[in-house]
C-alpha atoms as one frame of an Amber mdcrd trajectory, in Angstrom:
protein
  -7.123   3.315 -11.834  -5.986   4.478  -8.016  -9.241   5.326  -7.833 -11.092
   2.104  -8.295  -8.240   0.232  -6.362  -8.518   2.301  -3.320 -12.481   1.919
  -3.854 -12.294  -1.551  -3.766  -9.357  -2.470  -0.674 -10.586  -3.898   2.383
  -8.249  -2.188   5.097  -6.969  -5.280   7.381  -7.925  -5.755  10.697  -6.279
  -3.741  13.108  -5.291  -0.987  10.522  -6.552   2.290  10.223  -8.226   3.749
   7.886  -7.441   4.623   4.381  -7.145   7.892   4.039  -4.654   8.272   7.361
  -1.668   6.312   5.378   0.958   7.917   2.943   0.168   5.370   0.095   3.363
   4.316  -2.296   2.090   2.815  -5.934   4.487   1.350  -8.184   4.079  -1.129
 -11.542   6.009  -4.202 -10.936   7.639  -6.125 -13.592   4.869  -8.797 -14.038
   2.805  -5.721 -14.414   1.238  -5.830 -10.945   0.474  -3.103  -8.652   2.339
  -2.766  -5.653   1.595  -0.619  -2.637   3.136   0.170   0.387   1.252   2.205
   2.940   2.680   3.687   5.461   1.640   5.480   8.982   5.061   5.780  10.421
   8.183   8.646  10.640   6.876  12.261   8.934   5.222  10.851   6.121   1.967
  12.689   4.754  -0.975  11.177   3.745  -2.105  10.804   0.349  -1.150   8.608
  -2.996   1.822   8.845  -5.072   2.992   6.656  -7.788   6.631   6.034  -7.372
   9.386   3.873  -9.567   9.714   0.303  -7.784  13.002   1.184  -6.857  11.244
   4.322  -4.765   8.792   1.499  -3.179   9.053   2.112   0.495  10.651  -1.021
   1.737   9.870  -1.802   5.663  10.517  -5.406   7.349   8.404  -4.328  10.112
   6.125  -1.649  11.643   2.493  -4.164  12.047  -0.498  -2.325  11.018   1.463
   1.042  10.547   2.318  -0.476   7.187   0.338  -2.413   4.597   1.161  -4.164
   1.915  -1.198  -4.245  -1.390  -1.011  -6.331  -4.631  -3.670  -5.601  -7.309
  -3.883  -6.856 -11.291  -3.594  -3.768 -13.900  -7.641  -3.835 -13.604  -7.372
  -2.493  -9.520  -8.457  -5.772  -8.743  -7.109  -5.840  -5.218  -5.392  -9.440
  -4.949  -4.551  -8.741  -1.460  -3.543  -5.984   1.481  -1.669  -7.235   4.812
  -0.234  -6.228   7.456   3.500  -6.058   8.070   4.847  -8.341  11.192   6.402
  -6.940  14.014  10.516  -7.194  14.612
């Protein structure tokens, strides 16, 4: 299922790409896909499905983190760009 998400994102503009960010998956309730990508601190590319609770959670940080909803199907429903503090 990572597979065909990450097949299918468009990367936002300004952000890097793919394969540079540590990328967080977890199932939310409503059975969504959540994703937190990250390019910031230590952290290591790749994937890694975490509990939502383990969900990286960042207010800031611009295109050095992206956020990613997708249906159960990796439909990607969309991928932003954090704001800056």
């Amino acid at each position: 299922m990572l597979d065909r998400l990450e097949a299918r994102i468009t990367m936002p503009e300004g952000a890097a790409p793919l394969a540079s960010y540590a990328r967080y998956y977890a199932r939310h309730v409503r059975g969504e896909i959540v994703g937190t990508y990250l390019r910031i601190g230590n952290e290591v590319p790749g994937r890694r499905w975490v509990s939502l609770e383990e969900l990286p959670q960042v207010a800031d940080g611009g295109c050095d983190v992206i956020t990613v909803i997708a249906d159960v199907r990796g439909t990607v429903r969309s991928a932003a760009c954090n704001g800056e503090a």
